[in-house]
N, CA, C and O atoms as a Tinker XYZ file with bonds, in Angstrom:
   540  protein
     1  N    147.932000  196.422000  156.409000    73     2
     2  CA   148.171000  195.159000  155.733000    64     1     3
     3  C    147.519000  195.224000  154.352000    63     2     4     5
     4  O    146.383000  195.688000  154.264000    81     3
     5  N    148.309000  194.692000  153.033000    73     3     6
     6  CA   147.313000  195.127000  152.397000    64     5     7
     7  C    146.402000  193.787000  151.439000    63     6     8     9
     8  O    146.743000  192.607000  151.513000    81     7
     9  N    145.798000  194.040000  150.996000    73     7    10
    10  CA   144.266000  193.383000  150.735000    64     9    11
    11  C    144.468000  192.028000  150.778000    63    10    12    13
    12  O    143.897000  191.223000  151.513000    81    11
    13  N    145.567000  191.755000  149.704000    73    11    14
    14  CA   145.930000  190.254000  149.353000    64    13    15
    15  C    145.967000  189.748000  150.525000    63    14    16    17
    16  O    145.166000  188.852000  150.789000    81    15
    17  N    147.028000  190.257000  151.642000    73    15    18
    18  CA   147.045000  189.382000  152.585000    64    17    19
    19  C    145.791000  189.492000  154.004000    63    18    20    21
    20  O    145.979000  189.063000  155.142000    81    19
    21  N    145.187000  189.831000  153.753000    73    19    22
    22  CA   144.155000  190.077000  154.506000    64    21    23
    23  C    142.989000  189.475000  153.825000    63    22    24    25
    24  O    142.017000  189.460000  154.579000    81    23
    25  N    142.780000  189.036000  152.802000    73    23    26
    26  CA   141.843000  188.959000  151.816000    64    25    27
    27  C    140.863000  187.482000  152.919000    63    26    28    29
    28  O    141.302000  186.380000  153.248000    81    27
    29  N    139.869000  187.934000  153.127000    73    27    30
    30  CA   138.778000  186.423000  153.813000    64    29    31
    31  C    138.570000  185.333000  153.243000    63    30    32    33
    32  O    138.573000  185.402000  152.014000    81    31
    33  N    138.425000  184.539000  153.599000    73    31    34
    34  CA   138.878000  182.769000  153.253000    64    33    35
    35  C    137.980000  182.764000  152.232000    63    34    36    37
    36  O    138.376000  182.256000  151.182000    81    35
    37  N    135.992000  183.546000  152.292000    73    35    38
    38  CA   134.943000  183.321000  151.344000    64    37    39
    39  C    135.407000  183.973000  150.336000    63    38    40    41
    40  O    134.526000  184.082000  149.483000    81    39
    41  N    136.633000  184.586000  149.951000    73    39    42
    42  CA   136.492000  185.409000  148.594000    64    41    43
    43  C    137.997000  184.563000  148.352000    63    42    44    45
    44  O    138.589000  184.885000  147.322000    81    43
    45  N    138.475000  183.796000  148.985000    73    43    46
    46  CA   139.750000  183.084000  148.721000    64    45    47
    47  C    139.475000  181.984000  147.345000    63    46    48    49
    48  O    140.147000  181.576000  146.397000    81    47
    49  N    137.793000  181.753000  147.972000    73    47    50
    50  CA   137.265000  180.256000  147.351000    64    49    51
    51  C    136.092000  180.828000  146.069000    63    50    52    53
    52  O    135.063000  180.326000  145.618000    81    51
    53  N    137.025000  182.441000  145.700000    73    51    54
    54  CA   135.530000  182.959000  145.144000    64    53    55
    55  C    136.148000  183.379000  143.545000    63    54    56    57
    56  O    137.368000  183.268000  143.427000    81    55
    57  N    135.575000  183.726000  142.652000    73    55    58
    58  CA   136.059000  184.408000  141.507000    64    57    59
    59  C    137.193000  185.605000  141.385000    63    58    60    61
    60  O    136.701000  186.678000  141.735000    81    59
    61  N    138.586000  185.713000  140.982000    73    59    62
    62  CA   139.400000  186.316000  141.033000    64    61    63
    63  C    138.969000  187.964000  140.847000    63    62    64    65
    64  O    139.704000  188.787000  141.392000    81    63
    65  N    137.774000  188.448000  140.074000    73    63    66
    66  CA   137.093000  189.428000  140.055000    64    65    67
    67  C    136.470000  190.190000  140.825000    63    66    68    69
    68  O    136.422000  191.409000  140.989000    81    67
    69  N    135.724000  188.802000  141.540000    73    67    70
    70  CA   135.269000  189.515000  143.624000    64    69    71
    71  C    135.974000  189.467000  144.312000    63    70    72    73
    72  O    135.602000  189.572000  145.481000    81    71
    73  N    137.277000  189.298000  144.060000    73    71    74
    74  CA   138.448000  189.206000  144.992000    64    73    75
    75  C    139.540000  190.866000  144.783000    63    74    76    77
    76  O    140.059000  191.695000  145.531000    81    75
    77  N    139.436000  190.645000  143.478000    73    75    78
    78  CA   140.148000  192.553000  143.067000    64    77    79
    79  C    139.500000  193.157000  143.463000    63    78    80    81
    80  O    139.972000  193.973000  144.254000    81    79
    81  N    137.955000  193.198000  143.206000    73    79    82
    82  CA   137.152000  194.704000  143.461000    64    81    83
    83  C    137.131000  194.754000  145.038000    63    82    84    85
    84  O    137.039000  195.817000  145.652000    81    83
    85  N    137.228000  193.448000  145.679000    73    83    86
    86  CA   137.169000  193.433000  147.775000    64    85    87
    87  C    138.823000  194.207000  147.597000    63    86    88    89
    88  O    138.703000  195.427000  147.710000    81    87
    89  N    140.060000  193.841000  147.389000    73    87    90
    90  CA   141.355000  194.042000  147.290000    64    89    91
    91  C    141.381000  195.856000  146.979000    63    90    92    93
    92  O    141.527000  196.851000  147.689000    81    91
    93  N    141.224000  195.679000  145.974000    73    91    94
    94  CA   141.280000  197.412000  145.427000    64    93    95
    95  C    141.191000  198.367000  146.729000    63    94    96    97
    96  O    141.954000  199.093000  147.367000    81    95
    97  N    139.453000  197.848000  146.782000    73    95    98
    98  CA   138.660000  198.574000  147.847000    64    97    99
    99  C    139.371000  198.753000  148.966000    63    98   100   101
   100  O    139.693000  199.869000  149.373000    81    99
   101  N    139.754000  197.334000  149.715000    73    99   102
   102  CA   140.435000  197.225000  150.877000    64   101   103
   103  C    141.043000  198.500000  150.680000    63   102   104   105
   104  O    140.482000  199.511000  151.100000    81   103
   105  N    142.423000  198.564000  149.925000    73   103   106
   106  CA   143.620000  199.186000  149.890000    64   105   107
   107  C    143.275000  200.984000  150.113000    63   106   108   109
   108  O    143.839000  201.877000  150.745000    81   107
   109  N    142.349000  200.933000  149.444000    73   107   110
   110  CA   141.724000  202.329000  149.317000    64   109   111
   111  C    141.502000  203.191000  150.123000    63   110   112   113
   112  O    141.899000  204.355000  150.164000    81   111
   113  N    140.434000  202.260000  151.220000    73   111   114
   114  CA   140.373000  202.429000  152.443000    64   113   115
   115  C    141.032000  202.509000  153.604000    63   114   116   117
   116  O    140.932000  203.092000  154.683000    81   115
   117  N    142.039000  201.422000  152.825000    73   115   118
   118  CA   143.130000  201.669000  154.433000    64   117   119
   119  C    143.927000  203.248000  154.284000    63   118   120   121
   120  O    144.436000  203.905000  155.192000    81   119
   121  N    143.850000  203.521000  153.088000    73   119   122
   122  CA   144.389000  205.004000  152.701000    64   121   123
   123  C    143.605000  205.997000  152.980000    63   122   124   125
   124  O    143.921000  207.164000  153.213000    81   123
   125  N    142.516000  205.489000  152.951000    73   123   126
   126  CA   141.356000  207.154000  153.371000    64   125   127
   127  C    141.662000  206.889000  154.954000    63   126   128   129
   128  O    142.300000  207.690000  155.637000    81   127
   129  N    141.070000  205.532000  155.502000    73   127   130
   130  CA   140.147000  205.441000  157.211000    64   129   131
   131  C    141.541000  204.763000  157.678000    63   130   132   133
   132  O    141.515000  204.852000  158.905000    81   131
   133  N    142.584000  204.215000  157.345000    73   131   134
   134  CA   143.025000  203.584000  158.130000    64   133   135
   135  C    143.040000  201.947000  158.310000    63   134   136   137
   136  O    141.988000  201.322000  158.173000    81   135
   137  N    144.201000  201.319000  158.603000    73   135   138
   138  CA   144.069000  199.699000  158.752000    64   137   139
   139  C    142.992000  199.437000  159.555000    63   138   140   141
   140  O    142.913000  200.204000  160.515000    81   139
   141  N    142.124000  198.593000  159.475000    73   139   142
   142  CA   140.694000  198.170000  160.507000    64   141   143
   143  C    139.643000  198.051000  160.154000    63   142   144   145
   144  O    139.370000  198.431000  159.016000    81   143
   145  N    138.504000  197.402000  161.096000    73   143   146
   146  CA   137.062000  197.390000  160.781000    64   145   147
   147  C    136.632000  197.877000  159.665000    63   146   148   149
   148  O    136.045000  197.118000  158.894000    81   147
   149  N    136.843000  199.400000  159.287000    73   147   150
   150  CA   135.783000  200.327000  158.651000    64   149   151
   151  C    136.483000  199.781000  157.307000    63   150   152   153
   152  O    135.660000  199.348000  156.501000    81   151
   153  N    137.944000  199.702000  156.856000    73   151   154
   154  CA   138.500000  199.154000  155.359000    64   153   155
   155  C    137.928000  198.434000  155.027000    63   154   156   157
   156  O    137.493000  198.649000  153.895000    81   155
   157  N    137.445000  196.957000  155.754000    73   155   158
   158  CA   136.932000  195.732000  155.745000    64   157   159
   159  C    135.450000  195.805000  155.048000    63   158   160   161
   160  O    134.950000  195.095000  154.176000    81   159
   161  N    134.777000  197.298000  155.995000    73   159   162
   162  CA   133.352000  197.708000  156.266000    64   161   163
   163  C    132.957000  197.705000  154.542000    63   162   164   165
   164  O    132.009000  197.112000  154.027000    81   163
   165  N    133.971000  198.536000  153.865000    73   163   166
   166  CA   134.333000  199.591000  153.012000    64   165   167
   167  C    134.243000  198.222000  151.772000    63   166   168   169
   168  O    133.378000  198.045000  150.915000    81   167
   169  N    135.380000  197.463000  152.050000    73   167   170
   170  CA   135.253000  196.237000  151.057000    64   169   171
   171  C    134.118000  195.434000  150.651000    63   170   172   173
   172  O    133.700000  195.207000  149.515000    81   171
   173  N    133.714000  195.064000  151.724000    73   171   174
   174  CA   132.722000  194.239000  151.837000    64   173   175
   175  C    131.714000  194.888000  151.209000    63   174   176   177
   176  O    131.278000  194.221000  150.271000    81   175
   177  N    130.950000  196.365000  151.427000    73   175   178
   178  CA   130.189000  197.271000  150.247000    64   177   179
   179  C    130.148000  197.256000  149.110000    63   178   180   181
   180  O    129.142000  196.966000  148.463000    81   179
   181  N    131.492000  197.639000  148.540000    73   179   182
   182  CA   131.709000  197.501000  147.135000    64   181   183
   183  C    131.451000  196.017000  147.062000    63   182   184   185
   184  O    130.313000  195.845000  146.626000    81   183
   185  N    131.950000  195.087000  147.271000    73   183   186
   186  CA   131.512000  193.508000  147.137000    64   185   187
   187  C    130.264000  193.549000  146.707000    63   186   188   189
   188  O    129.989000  193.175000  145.567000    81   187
   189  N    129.111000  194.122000  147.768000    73   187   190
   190  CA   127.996000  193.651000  147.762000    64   189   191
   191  C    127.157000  193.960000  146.750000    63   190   192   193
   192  O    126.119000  193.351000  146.493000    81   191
   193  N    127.760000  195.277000  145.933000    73   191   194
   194  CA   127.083000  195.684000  145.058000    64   193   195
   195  C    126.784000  194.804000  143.748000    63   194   196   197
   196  O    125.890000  195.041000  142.937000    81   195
   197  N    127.951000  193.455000  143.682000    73   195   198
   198  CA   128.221000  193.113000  142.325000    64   197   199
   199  C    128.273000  191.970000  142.290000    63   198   200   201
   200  O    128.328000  191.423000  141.189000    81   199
   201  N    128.274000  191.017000  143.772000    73   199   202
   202  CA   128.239000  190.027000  144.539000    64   201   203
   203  C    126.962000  189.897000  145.255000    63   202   204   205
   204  O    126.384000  190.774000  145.896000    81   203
   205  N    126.525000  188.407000  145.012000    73   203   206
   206  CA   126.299000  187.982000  146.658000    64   205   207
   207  C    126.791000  186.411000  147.047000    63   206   208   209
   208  O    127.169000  185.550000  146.252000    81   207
   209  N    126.656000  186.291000  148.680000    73   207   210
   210  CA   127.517000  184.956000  149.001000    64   209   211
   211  C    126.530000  183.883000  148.950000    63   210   212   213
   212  O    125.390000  183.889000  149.416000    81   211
   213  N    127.312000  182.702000  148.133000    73   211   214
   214  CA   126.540000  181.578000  147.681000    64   213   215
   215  C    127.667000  180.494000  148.612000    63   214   216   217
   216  O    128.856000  180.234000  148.426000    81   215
   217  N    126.642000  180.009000  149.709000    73   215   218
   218  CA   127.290000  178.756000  150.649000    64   217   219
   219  C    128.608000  179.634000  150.809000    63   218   220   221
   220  O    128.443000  180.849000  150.909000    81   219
   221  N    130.041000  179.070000  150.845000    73   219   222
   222  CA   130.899000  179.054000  151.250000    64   221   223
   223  C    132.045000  180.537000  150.405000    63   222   224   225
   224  O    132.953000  181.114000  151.004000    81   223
   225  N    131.659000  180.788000  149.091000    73   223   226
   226  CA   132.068000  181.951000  148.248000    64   225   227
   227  C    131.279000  183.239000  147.916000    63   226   228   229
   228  O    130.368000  183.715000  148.593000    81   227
   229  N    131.664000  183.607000  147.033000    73   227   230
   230  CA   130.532000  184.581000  146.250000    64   229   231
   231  C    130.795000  184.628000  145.214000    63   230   232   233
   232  O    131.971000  184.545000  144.863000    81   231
   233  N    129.470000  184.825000  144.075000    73   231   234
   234  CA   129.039000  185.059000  142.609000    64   233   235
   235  C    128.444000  185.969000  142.729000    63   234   236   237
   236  O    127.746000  186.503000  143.591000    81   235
   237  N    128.959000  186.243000  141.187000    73   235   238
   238  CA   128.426000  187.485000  140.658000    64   237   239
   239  C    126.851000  187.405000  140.772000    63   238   240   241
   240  O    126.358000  186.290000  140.601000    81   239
   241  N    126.122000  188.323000  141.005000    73   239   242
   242  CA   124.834000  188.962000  140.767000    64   241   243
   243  C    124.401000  188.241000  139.691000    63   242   244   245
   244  O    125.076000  187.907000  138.718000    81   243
   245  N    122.246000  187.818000  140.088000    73   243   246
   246  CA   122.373000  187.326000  138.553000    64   245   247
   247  C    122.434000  188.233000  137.408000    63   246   248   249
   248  O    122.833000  189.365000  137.682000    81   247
   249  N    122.222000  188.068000  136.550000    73   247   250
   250  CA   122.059000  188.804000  135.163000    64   249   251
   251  C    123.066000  190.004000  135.480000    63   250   252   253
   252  O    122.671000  191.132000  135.182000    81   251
   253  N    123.956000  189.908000  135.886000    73   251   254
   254  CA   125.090000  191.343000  136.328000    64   253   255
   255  C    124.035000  192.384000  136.716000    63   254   256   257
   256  O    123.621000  193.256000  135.952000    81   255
   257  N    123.624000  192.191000  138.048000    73   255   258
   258  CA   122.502000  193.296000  138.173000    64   257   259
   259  C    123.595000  193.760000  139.291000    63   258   260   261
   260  O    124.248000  192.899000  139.880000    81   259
   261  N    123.711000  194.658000  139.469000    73   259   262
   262  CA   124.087000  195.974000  140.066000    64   261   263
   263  C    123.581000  196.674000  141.662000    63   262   264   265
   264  O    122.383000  196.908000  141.823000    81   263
   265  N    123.953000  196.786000  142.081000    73   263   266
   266  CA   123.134000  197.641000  143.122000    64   265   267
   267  C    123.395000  197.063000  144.559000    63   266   268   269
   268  O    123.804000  195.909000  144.694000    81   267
   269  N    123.079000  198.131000  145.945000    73   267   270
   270  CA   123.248000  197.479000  147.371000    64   269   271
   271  C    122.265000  196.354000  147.354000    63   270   272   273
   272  O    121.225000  196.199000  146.715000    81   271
   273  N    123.190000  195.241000  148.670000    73   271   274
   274  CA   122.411000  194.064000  148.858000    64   273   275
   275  C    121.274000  193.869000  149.883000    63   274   276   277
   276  O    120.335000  193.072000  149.885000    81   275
   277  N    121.721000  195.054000  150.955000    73   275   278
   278  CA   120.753000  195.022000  151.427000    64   277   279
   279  C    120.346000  196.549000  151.873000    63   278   280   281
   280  O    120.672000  197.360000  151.005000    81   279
   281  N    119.537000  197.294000  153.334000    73   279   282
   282  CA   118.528000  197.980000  153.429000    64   281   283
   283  C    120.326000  198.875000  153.814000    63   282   284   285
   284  O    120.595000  199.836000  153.094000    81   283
   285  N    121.236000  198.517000  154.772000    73   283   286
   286  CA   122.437000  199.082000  155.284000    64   285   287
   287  C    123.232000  199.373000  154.249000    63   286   288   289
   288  O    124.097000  200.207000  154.519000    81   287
   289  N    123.228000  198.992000  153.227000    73   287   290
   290  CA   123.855000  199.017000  151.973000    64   289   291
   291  C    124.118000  200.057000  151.290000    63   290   292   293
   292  O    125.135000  200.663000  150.954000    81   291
   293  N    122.307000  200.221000  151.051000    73   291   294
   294  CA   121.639000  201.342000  150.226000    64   293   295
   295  C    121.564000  202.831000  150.899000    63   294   296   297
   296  O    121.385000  203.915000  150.344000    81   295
   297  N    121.748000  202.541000  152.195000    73   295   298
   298  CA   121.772000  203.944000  152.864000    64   297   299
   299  C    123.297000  204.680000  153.032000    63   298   300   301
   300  O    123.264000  205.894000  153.233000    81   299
   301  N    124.387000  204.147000  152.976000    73   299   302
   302  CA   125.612000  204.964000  152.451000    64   301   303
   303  C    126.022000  204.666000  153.923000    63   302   304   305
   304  O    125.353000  204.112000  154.795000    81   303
   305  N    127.371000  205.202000  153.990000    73   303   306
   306  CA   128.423000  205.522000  155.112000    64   305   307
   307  C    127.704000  206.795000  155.796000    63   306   308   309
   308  O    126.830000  207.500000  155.292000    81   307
   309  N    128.210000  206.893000  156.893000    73   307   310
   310  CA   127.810000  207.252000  158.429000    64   309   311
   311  C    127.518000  207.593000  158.664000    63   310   312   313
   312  O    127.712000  208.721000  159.116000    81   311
   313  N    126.217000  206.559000  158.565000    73   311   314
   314  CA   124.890000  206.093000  159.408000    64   313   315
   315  C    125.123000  205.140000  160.525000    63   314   316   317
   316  O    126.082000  204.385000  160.681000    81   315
   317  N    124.095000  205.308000  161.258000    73   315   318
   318  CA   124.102000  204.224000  162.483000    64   317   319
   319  C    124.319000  202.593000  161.788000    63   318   320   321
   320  O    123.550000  201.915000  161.107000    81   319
   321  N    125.033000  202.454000  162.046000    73   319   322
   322  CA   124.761000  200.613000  161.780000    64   321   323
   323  C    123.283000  199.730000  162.092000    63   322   324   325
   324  O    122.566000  199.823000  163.089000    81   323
   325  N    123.094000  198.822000  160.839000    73   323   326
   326  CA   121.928000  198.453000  160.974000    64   325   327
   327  C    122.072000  196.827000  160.770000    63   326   328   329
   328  O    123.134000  196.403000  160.316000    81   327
   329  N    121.061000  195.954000  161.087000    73   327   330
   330  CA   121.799000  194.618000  160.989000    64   329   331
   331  C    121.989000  194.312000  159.515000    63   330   332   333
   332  O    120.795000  194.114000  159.293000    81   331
   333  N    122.450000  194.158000  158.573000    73   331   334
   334  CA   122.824000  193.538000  157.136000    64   333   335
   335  C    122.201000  191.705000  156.813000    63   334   336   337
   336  O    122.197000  190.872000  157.719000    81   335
   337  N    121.930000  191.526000  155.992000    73   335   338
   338  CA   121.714000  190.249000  155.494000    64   337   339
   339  C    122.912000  189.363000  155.139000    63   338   340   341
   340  O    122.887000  188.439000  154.327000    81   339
   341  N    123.888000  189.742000  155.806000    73   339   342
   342  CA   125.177000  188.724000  155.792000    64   341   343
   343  C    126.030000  188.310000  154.077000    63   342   344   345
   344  O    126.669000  187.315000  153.735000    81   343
   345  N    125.727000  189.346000  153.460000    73   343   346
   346  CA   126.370000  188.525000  151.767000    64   345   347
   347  C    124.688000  188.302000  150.752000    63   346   348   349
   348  O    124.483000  188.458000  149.548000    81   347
   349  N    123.882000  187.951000  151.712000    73   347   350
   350  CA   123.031000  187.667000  150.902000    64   349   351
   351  C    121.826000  188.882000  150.170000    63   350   352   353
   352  O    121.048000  189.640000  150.749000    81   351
   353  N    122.060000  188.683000  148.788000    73   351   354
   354  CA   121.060000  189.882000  148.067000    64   353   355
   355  C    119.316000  189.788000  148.656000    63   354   356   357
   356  O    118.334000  189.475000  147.982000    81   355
   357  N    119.351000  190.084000  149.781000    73   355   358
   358  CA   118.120000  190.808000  150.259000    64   357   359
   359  C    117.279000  191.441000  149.071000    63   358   360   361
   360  O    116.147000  190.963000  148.997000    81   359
   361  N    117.559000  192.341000  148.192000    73   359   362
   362  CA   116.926000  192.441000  147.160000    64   361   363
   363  C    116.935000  191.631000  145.913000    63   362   364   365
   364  O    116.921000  192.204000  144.824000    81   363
   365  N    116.951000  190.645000  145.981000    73   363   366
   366  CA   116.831000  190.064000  144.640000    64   365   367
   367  C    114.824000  189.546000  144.536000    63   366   368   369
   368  O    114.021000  190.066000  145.311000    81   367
   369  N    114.650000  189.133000  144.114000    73   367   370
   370  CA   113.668000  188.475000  143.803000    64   369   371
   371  C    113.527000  187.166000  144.615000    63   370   372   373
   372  O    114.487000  186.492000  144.989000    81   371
   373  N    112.132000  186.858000  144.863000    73   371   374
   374  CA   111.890000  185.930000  145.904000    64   373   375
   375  C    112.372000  184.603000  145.006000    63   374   376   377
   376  O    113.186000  183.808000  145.475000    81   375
   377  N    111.812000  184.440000  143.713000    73   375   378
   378  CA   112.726000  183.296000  142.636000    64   377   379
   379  C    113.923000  183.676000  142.818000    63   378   380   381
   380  O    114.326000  182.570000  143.177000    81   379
   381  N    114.728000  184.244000  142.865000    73   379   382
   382  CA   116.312000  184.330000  142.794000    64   381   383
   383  C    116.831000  183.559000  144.259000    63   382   384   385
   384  O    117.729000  182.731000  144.409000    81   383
   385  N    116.288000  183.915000  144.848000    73   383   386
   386  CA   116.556000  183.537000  146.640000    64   385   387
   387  C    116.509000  182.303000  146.569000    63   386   388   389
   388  O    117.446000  181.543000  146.811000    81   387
   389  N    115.057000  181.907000  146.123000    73   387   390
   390  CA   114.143000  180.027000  146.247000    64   389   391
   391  C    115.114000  179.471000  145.464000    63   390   392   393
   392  O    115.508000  178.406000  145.938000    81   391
   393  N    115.786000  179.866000  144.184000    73   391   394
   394  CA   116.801000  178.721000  143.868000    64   393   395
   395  C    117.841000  178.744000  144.782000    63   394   396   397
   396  O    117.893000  177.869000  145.646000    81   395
   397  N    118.793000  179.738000  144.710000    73   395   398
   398  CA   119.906000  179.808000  145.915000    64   397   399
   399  C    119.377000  178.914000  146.867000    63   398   400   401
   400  O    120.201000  178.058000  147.188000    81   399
   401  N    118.192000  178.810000  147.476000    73   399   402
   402  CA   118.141000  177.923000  148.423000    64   401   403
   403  C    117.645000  176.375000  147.918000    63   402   404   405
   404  O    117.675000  175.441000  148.720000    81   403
   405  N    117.324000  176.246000  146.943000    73   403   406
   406  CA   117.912000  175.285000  146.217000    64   405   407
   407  C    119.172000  174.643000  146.160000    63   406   408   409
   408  O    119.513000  173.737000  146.920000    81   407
   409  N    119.778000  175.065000  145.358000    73   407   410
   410  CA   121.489000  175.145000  145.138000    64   409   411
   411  C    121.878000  174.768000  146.011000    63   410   412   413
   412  O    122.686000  173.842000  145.954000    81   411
   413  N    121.331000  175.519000  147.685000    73   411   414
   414  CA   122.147000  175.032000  148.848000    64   413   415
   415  C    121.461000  173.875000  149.780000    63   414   416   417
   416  O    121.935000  173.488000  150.848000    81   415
   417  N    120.030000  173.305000  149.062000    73   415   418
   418  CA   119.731000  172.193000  149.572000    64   417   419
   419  C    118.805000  172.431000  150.749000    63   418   420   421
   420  O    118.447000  171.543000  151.523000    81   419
   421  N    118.452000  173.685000  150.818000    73   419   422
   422  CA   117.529000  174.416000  152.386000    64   421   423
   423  C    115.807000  173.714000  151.955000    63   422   424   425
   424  O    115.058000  173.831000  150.985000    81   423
   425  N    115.735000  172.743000  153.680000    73   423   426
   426  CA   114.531000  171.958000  153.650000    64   425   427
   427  C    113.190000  173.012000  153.688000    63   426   428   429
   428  O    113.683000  174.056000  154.115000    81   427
   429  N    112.607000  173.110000  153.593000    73   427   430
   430  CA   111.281000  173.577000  154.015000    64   429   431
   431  C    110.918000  174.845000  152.903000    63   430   432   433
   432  O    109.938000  175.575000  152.755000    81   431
   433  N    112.368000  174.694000  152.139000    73   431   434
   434  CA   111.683000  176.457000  151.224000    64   433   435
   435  C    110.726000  176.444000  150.402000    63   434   436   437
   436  O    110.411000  177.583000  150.057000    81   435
   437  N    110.361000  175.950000  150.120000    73   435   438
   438  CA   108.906000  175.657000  149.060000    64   437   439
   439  C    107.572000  176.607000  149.954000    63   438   440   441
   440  O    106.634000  177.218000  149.442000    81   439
   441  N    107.816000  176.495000  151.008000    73   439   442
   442  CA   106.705000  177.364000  152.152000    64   441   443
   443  C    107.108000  178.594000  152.673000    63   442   444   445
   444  O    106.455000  179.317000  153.426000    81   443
   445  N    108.307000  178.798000  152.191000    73   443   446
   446  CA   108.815000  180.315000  152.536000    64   445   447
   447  C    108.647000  181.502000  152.227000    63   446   448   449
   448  O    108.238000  181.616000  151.072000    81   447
   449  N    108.778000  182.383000  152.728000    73   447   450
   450  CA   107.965000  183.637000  152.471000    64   449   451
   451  C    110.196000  184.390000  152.079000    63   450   452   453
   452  O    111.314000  184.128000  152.524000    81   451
   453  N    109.723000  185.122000  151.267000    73   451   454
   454  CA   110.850000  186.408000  151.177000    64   453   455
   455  C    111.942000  186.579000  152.489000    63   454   456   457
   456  O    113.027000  186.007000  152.587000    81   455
   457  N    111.548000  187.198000  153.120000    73   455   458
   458  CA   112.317000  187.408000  154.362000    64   457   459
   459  C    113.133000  185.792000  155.215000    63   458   460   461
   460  O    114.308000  185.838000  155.580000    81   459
   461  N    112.350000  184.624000  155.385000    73   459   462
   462  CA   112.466000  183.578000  155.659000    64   461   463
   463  C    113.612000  182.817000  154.667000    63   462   464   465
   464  O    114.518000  182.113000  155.113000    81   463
   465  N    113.380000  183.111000  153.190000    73   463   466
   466  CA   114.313000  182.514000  152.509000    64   465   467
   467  C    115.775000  183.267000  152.757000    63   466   468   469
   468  O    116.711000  182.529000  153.064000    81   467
   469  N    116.006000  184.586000  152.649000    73   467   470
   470  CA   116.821000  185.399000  153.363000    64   469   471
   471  C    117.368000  184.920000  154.394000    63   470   472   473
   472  O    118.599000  184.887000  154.429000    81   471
   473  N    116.567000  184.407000  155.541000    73   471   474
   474  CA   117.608000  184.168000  156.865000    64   473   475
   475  C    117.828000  183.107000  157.022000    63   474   476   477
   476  O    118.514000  182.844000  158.009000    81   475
   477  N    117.231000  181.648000  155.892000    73   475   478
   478  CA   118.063000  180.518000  155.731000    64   477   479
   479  C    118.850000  180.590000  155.010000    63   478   480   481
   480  O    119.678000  179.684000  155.103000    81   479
   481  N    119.058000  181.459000  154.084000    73   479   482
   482  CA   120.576000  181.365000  152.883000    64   481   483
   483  C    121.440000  181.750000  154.072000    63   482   484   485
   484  O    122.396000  181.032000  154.365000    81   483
   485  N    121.104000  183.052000  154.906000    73   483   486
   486  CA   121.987000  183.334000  155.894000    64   485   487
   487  C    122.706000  182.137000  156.445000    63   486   488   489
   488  O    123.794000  181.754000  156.017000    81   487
   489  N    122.168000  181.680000  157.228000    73   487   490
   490  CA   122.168000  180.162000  157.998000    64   489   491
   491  C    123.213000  179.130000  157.581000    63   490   492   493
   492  O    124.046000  178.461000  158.194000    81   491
   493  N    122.814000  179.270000  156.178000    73   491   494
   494  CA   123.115000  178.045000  155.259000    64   493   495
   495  C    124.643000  178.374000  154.792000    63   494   496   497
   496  O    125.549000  177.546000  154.702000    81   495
   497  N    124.751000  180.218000  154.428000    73   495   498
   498  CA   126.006000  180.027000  153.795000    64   497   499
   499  C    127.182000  180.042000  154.935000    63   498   500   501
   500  O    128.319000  179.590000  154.802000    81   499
   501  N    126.485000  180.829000  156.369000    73   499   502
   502  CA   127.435000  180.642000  157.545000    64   501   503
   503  C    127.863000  179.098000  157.839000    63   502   504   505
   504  O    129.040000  178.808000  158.054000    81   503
   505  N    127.051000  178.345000  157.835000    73   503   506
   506  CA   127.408000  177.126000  157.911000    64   505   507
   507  C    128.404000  176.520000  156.900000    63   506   508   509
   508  O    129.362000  175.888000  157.346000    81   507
   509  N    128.233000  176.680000  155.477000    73   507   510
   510  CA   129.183000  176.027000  154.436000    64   509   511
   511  C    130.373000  176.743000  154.786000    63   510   512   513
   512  O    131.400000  176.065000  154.835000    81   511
   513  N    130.466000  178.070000  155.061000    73   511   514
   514  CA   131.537000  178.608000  155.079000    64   513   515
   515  C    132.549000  177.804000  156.292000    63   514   516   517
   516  O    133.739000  177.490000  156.240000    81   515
   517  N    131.530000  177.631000  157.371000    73   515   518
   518  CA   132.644000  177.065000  158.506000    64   517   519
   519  C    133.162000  175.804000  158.233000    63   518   520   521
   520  O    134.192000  175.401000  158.772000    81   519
   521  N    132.352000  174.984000  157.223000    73   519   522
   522  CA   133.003000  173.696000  157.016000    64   521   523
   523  C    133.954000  173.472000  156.112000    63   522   524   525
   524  O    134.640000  172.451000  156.068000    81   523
   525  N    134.047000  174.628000  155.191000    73   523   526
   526  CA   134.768000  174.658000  154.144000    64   525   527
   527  C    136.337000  175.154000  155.030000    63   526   528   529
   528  O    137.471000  174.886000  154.632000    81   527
   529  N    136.082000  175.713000  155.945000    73   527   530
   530  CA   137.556000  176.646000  156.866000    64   529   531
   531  C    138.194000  175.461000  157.505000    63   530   532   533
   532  O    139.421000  175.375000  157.560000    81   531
   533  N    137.208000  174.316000  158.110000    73   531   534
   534  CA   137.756000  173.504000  158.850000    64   533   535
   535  C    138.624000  172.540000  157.914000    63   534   536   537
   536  O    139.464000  171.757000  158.356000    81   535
   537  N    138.238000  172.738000  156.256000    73   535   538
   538  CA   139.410000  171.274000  155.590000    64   537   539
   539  C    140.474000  171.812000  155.574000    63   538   540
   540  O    141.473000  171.194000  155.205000    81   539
């Protein structure tokens, strides 16, 4: 199938730019690995490098910073699978995170440590995303 129509609802609602480079990718992949999981796997990578997911879409990186989002990222294709930070730049800066969780309105972050702000953006953007699917 190729990208367009396969393309996920969060990059539907996202910048036409994180939507080519997921698309491209897709297509690419389904040409190396095949229609499935690993194309998706494959997309979603390149995404992450240039992206991360804010609530219900994704934006660009701040300052166009570059690079894997998280620890599964940075270690390349096939390797054991490791759990991922869901969209969210695991490496950014603990200020980069604390606003994002700003932005998305997350109670208690003012007391959060790094890792903690991480698995409420998680939280937070799984949640916007499902409410945004249900209108």
């Amino acid at each position: 199938m190729p990208g367009r129509e396969a393309l996920p609802s969060t990059l539907k609602r996202s910048p036409k730019k994180a939507q080519d480079t997921w698309v491209k990718t897709h297509d690419s992949a389904v040409e190396t690995y095949g229609e499935g999981r690993r194309a998706h796997q494959t997309a979603y990578a390149a995404l992450k490098h240039s992206y991360e997911k804010v609530g219900d879409h994704w934006e660009e990186k701040e300052g166009g910073k570059k690079g894997p989002s998280d620890s599964q990222a940075a270690r390349g294709a096939n390797r054991k699978p490791t759990k991922t930070a869901g969209g969210v730049d695991a490496s950014a800066s603990k200020e980069h995170l604390y606003e994002l969780a700003q932005k998305l309105d997350i109670k208690g972050r003012s007391s959060m440590n790094k890792q903690e702000l991480v698995k409420a953006l998680q939280k937070a953007n799984t949640k916007e995303t499902a409410k945004a699917r249900k209108k």
